[in-house]
N, C-alpha and C positions, 0 to 999 in steps of 0.2 A: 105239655102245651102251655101252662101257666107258667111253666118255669122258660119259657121260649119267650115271650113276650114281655116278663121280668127284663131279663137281658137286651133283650132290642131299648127299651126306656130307658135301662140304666147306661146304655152306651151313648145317648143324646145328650145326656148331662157330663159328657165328658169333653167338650167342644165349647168353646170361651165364645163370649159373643165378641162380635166385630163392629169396629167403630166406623161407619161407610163417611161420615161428616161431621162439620164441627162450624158451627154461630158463634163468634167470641161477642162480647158483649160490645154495644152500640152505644154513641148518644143519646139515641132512642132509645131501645133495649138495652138494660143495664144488668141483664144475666146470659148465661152463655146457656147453649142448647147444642146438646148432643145427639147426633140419630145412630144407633144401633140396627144392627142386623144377625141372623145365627138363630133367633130367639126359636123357640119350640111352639110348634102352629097352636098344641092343643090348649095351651097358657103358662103366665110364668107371674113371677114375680121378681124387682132389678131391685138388686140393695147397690147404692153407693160406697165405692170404697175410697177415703173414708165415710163411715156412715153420716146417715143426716139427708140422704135421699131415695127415697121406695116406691116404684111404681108398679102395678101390676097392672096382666093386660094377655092378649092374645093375639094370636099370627107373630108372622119371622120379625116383623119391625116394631121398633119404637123408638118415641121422642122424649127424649130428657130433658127440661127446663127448668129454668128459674136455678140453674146452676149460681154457685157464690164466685165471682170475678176473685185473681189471683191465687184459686186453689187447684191443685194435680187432681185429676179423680181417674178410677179404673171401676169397670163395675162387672157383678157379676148375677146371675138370675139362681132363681130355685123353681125346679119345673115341682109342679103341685101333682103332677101324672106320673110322671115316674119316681116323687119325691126323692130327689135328689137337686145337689147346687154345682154351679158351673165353676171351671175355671174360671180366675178372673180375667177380663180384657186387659189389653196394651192399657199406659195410661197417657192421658192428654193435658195439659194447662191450659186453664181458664184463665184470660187476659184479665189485666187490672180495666177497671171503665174508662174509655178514654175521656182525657179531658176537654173544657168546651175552650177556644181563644180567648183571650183578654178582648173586652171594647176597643176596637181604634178610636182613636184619637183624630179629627180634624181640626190641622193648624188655620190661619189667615187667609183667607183666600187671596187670589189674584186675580183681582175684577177684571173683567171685559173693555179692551179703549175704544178711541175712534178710528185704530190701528186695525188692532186683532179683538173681534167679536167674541170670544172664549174667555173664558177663566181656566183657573188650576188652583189645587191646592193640594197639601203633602199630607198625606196618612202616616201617622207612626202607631207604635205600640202593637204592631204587626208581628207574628210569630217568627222567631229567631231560628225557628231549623223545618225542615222541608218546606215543600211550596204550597201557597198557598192562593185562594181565589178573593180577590173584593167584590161585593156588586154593590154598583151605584145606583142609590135609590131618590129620583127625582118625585115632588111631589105634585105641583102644579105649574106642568100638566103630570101626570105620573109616567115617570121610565124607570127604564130599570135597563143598566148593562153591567158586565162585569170585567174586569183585568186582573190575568193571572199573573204570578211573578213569584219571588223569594226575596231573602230579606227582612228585617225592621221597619222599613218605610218604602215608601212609594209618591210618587209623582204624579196626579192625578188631572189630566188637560183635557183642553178642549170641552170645557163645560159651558154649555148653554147658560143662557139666563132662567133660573130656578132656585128653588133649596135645595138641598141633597142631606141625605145622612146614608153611611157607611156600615156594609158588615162583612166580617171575612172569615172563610171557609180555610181548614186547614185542609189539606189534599190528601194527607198522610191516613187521617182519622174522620174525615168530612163533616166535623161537628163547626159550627158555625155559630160565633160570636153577638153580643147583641149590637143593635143598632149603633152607632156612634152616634157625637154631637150634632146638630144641623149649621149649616154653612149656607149661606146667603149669593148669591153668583147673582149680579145688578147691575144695568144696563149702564152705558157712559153717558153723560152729560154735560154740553159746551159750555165753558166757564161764559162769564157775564163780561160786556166790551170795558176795554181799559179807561180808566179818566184821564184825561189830561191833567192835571194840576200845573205849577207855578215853575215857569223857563228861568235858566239861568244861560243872560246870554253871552258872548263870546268876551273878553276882558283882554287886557294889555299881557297879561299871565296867562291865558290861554286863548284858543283861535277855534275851541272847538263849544257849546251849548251842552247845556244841561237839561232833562224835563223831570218832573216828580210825576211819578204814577198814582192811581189807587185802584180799590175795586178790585185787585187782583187774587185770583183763589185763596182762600184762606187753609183749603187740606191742602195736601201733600205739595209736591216743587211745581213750580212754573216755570217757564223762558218766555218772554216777553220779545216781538220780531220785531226792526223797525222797517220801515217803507220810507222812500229807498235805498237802497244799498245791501241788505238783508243782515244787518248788525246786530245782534242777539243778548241780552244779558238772563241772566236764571236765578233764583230765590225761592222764598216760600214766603208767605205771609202777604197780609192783603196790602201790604205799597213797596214801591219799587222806585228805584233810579237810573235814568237810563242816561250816561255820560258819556264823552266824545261825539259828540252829533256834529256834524260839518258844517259850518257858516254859512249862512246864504242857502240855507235847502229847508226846505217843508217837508215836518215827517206825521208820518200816521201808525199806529202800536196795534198787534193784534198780540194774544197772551196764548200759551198751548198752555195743557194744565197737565196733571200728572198723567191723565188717559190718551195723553194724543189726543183731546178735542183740542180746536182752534175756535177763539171766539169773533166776533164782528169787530171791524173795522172803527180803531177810535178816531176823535177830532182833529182836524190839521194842530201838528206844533212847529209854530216858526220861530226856527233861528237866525238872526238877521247875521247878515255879514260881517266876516271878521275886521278886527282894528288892524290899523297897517302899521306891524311891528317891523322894526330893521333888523336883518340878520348880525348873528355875533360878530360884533368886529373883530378884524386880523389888521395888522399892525406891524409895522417894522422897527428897531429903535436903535438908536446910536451911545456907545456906553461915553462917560468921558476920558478922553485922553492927554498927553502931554502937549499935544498944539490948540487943542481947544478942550478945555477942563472940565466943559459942562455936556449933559447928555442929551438927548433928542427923542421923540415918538411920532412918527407919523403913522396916522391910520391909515391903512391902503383899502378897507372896503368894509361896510358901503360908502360911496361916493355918492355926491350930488346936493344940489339946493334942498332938497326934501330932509337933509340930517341937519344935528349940529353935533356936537364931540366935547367929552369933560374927558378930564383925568383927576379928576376928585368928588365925581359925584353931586357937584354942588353946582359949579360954574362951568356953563358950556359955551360951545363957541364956533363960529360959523367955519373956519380952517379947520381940517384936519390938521393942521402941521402944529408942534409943541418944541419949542427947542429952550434952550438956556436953565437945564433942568437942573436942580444940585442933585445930590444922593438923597434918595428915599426909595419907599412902593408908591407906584400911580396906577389905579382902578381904571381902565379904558371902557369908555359907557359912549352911546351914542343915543339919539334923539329922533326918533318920527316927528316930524314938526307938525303935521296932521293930526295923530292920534293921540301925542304928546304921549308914545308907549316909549321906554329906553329897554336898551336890551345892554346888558357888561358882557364884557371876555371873564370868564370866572378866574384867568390866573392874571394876576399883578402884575407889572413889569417893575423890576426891581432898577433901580439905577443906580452903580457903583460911587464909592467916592473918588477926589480925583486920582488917579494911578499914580505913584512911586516911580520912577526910571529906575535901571538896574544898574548895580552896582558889578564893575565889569573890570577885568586885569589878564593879562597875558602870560602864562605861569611858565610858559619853555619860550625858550629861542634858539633856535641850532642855527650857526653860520654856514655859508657855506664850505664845502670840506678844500674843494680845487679853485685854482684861479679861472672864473669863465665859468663854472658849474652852473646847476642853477637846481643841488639839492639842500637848500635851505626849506626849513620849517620851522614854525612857530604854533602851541594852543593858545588859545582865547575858551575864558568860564566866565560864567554870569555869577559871581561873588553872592550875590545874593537882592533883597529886591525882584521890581519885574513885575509885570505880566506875563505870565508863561501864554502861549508857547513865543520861543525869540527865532528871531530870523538873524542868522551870522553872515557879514559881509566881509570879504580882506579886498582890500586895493592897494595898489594897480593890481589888476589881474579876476577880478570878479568871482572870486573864489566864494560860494554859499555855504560853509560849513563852519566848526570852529576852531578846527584844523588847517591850516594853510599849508600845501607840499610843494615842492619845487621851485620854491621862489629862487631868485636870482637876487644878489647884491643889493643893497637898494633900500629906500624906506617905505614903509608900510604901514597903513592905519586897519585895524581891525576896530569892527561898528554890528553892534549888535543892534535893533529894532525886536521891543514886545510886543504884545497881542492889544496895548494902548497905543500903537505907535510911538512911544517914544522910545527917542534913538541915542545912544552913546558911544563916542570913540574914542581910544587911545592909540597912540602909536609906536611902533619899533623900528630897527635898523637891522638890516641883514648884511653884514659884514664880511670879507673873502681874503685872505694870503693871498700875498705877491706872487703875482707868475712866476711857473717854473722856468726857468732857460738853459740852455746846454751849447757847450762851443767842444767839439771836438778834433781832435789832429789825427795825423797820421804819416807813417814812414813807408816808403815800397821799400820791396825786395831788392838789392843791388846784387844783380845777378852777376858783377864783374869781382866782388867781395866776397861773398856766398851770407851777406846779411840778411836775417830775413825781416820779416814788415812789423810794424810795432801800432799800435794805437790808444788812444785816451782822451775821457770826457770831462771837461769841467761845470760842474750844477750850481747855478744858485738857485734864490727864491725857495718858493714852500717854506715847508717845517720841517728842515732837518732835525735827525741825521738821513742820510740819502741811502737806500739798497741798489745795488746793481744787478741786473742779469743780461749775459752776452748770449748772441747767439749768432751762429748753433754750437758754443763749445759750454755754455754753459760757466762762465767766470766772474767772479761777484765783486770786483775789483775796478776803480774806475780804469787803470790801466790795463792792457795786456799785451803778450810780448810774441815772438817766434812766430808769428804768423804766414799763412802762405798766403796764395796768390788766392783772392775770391772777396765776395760781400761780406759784410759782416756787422750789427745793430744791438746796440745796449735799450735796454728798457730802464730808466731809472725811476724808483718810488720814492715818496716822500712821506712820510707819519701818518698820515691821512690817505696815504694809498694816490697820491697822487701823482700820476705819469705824466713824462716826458722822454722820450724814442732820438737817437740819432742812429745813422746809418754810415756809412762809408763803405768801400772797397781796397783792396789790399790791392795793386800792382807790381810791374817790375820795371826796372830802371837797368842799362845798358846792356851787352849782350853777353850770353857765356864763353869765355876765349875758350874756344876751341882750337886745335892744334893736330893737323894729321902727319904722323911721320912713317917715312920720310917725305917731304915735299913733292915738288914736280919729279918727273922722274922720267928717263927716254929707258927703253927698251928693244929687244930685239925682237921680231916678231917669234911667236909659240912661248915667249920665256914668262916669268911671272914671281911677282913678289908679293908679302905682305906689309897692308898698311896698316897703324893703330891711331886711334882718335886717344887723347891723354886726358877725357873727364865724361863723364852721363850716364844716364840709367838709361837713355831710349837714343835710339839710332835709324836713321833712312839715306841710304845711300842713293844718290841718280845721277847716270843711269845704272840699271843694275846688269849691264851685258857683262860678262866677263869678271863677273863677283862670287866670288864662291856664299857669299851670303849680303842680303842688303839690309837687314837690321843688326845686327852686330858692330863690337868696335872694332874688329881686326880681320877684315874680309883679305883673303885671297885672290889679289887683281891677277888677272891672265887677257888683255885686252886682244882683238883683233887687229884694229887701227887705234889710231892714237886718238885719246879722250880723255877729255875734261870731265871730271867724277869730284860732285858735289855730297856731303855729309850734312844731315842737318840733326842737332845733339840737342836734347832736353835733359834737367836734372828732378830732384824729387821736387826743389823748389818752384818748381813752374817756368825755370830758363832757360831761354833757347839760345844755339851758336851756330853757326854754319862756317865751314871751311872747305876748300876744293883744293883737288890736287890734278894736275895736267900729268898724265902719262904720255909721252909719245913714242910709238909703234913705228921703228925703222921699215922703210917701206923698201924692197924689190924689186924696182922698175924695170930694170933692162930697156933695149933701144924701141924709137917711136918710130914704126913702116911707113912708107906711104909708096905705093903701088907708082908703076912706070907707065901701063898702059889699061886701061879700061876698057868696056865692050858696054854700054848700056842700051842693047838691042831685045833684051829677053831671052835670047837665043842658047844661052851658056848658062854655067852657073848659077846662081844668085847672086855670090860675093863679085862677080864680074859686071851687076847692073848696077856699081853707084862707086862714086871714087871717097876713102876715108882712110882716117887714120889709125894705125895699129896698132895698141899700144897698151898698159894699165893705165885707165880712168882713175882708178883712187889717186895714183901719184900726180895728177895734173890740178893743180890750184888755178891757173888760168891760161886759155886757150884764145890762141891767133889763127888763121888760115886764110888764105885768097888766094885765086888762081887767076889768070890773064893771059888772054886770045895773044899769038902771035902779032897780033897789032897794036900789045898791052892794055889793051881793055878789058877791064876787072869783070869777070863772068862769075863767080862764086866767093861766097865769106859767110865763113864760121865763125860761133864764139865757141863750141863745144864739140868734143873729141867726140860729143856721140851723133853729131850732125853729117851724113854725105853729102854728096854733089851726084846728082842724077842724072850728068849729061843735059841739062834743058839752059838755055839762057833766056830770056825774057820769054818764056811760055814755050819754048819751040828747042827743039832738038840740036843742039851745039851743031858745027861742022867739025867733019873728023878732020882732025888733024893736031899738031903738038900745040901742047900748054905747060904754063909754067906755072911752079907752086911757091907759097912764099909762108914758111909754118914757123911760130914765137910761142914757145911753153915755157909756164912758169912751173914748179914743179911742188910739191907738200911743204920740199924743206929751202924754200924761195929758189932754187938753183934755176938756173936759163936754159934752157934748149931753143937752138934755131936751126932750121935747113930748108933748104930750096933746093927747086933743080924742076927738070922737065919730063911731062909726061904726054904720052898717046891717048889719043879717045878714036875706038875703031869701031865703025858701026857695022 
């Protein structure tokens, strides 16, 4: 039994006690505490491991204190009941003591204006790592608020009128620093009214018043307001200047101080009205030149009986106008005759000495090239001298440059005029060769010779020697020869390229003898010869009946009747010949009818209604016929073999009965035929 209850004790001491928490050391508390659990009901005794802390005690729990900050400890107990020691515990670190912040620091505050009722001011010397808490500590009345933040410093607003002092909490460790400095937070206070002091009032040099101030803040800056206009100047220190003030106005001064108070309303300061100064004069001025040598200024503004005008500053004078100036500077100043204020142009006017005329010459002259032309030219330079800039004139001809082109024959003055007007001229002559002229001849073609045409020009004038070109052959020669029939025009040049043109045409002169053999010729009728023409390159036969060809020279005639056959002959020369040749065509006539008795009733025939003669028409050259009533009174008459007699005498139907004819033919080849005799008409 004793050995049973041995064993149960000695197995208690074999279980470590248990750390259930842990107090690390505080601002306050500057040792850590430990609580344990495990411990043996009946009682124990805790050694520290390491040693250096022993507590005894009874029940499962206990509390370790007054631990050393920065050391590891584990601890373990000895039970006094079952005499035996425990396992040791896990072990834990006892933190180092936290430390307390630095004092902040309160900079300058930032009083309160008549603006913004608060102050501020910046805390430094605030803990550089985690965050941390301020509280503001007011003392009469007493508050207290606080602002968290992170950071070195801080910004601290919105402060009442009070003292304050500072202290701040780290967040990290909650130990909390001592009081800071105390800081002041004071109500604003309206600065004191402005003084007027001693006016400065408006002068010939200026149009605007001066005032001297005093009285004005002596802390920090000020702006000083004026009434009216709201014109402001700013300073510090207790006097001031308040400049540009407008003429003729009444001003009153209130001061703002550094708080944004505004004080009361200072004493009128009058600035009386400005002097009546003249504006800068403007002026025009005349430099001198060659027709009048001296210079000029006339003022063009201001104007009027209220100025007067110097140009030396010394001596003025009721005109604006200044003439008969030498070379010099003249200071243009004008005069208020009221205020006696002058006002100058600040730039001088400079006045030249008298000007130089230019030195001028004509360094080309080109003649004209052609008789009549009118491409002459000449330069003109200003040698030297002058007024620049120049103006170039040539005459006749109003030429502005200092080039003259196109002039014509003739004399000429070139005339420069400078920027003095003065003017210079010299003169030249433009000069031309004697007209060109041309007399040309000419020979026609004598187309009776076979000569052909010839032509040629004689040139004088220009500048020889003379070129030729013909056209259209192209020959360079004043002559040229063999020519045909047509127009023809030389171009002649002279050195200078100067033309002159003649024209002419080539003709022909008598006709080409032509000659067709063999001449007249008679034939029989169907038979047929050839003729030949004895000269030509072109041939027209007319008529062409009975031609075996009508442009040819040697046609095959085969005529029907007899005909006159004309040939008209050209050669290469352009000449023409014409010759004819009469063929006559023996004609066949046989005998001429003329009927015995006729019938012109309708009734029969045809050839029985009209009495005519029978006969070949070709063979008849000239025709006779009359017929006559048995009482010889002429009833019918023909001039032509193709004319009848129709039986009618004066409108009406002949009487039947006999008539007599009376027929005269001349015949192709003049032969006579005559016959008469009687015939019947039977109705």
């Amino acid at each position: 039994m004793l050995l049973m209850v041995q064993n149960f004790f000695w197995s208690q001491c074999l279980t470590a006690p248990n750390i259930d928490s842990l107090h690390q050391p505080t601002c306050t508390n500057q040792f850590g505490v430990i609580y344990l659990s495990g411990l043996p009901t009946s009682g124990w005794t805790i050694n520290s491991i390491p040693a250096g802390f022993t507590q005894s005690g009874v029940g499962p729990i206990a509390a370790i204190s007054n631990l050393t900050p920065g050391t590891a400890f584990s601890f373990e107990y000895f039970d006094a009941v079952a005499g035996c020691t425990s396992p040791p515990s896990s072990s834990v670190n006892i933190n180092v003591v936290p430390s307390v912040p630095q004092t902040p620091i309160a900079g300058v505050p930032t009083q309160p204006t008549c603006i913004l009722a608060t102050g501020s001011v910046t805390l430094v010397n605030l803990p550089n790592s985690g965050g941390w808490t301020v509280t503001i500590i007011g003392s009469s009345p007493a508050t207290s608020t606080t602002v968290a933040g992170i950071g070195t410093s801080v910004v601290i607003s919105n402060l009442a009128v009070n003292s304050y002092s500072f202290t701040v909490t780290s967040n990290s460790n909650g130990c909390t620093s001592a009081n800071s400095n105390t800081i002041f937070i004071n109500p604003p206070v309206n600065p004191a009214t402005p003084i007027v002091g001693a006016i400065a009032q408006p002068t010939c040099a200026t149009n605007t018043g001066t005032v001297n101030l005093s009285g004005l803040p002596t802390s920090g800056a000020w702006t000083v307001i004026a009434a009216p206009g709201g014109q402001t100047i700013s300073g510090s220190g207790s006097t001031g200047v308040f400049a540009g003030l407008t003429a003729g106005t009444t001003y009153t001064f209130t001061v703002v101080n550094a708080a944004s108070c505004t004080s009361a309303v200072s004493l009128n300061a009058v600035i009386q009205p400005a002097l009546t100064i003249a504006a800068v004069p403007n002026y025009t001025f005349t430099q001198p030149t060659c027709p009048i040598p001296t210079g000029g200024i006339v003022v063009t503004t201001p104007l009027g009986a209220a100025f007067t005008y110097s140009i030396d500053g010394v001596n003025y004078q009721v005109s604006p106008n200044f003439s008969g100036l030498n070379a010099g500077s003249y200071p243009v100043s004008v005069q208020n005759t009221s205020s006696g204020c002058i006002t100058s142009n600040p730039i001088p006017i400079v006045i030249n000495p008298v000007p130089q005329p230019p030195a001028i010459s004509v360094t080309e002259v080109h003649n004209v090239t052609c008789f009549g032309a009118n491409d002459g030219w000449a330069v003109g330079v200003v040698d030297s001298l002058g007024t620049p800039p120049f103006i170039y004139s040539w005459a006749p001809g109003s030429i502005a440059n200092d080039t003259a082109s196109n002039l014509a024959p003739g004399n000429y003055n070139f005339a420069v005029i400078d920027a003095a007007n003065c003017l210079v001229v010299t003169g030249i002559t433009i000069t031309q060769p004697t007209a060109l002229s041309i007399v040309g001849d000419s020979t026609p073609i004598n187309c009776a010779t076979g000569q052909l045409g010839t032509m040629d020009v004689t040139v004088a004038g220009g500048s020889g020697p003379y070129t030729y070109i013909w056209s259209p052959n192209g020959q360079t020669t004043d002559s040229i020869f063999n020519l045909n029939i047509g127009s023809y025009s030389v171009t002649v040049s002279d050195t200078n390229n100067c033309q002159i043109s003649f024209s002419s045409s080539i003709g022909i002169i008598n006709a080409l003898p032509v000659n067709i053999v063999p001449g007249d010729t008679v034939i029989n009728p169907s038979t047929s010869f050839t003729a030949n023409v004895n000269q030509g390159i072109g041939f027209t036969w007319t008529p062409n009946i009975g031609l075996s060809c009508d442009d040819c020279p040697n046609p095959l005639i085969t005529p029907d009747t007899t005909t006159m056959y004309y040939v008209s002959v050209s050669d290469a020369n352009g000449c023409s010949g014409i010759d004819s040749m009469l063929v006559t065509v023996k004609l066949l006539c046989g005998e001429f009818f003329v009927p015995t008795i006729f019938s012109p009733n309708g009734t029969g025939p045809d050839e029985n209604n009209a009495l005519r003669v029978f006969g070949k028409e070709s063979c008849v050259k000239d025709f006779s016929m009359v017929i006559y009533d048995r009482w010889g009174q002429k009833v019918f008459e023909s001039t032509s073999i193709s004319m009848a007699w129709d039986g009618f005498f004066k409108g009406r139907p002949a009487q039947e009965g006999n008539y007599v004819y009376d027929l005269n033919l001349q015949l192709y080849d003049d032969s006579i035929v005559r016959k008469s005799g009687s015939l019947t008409l039977v109705r």
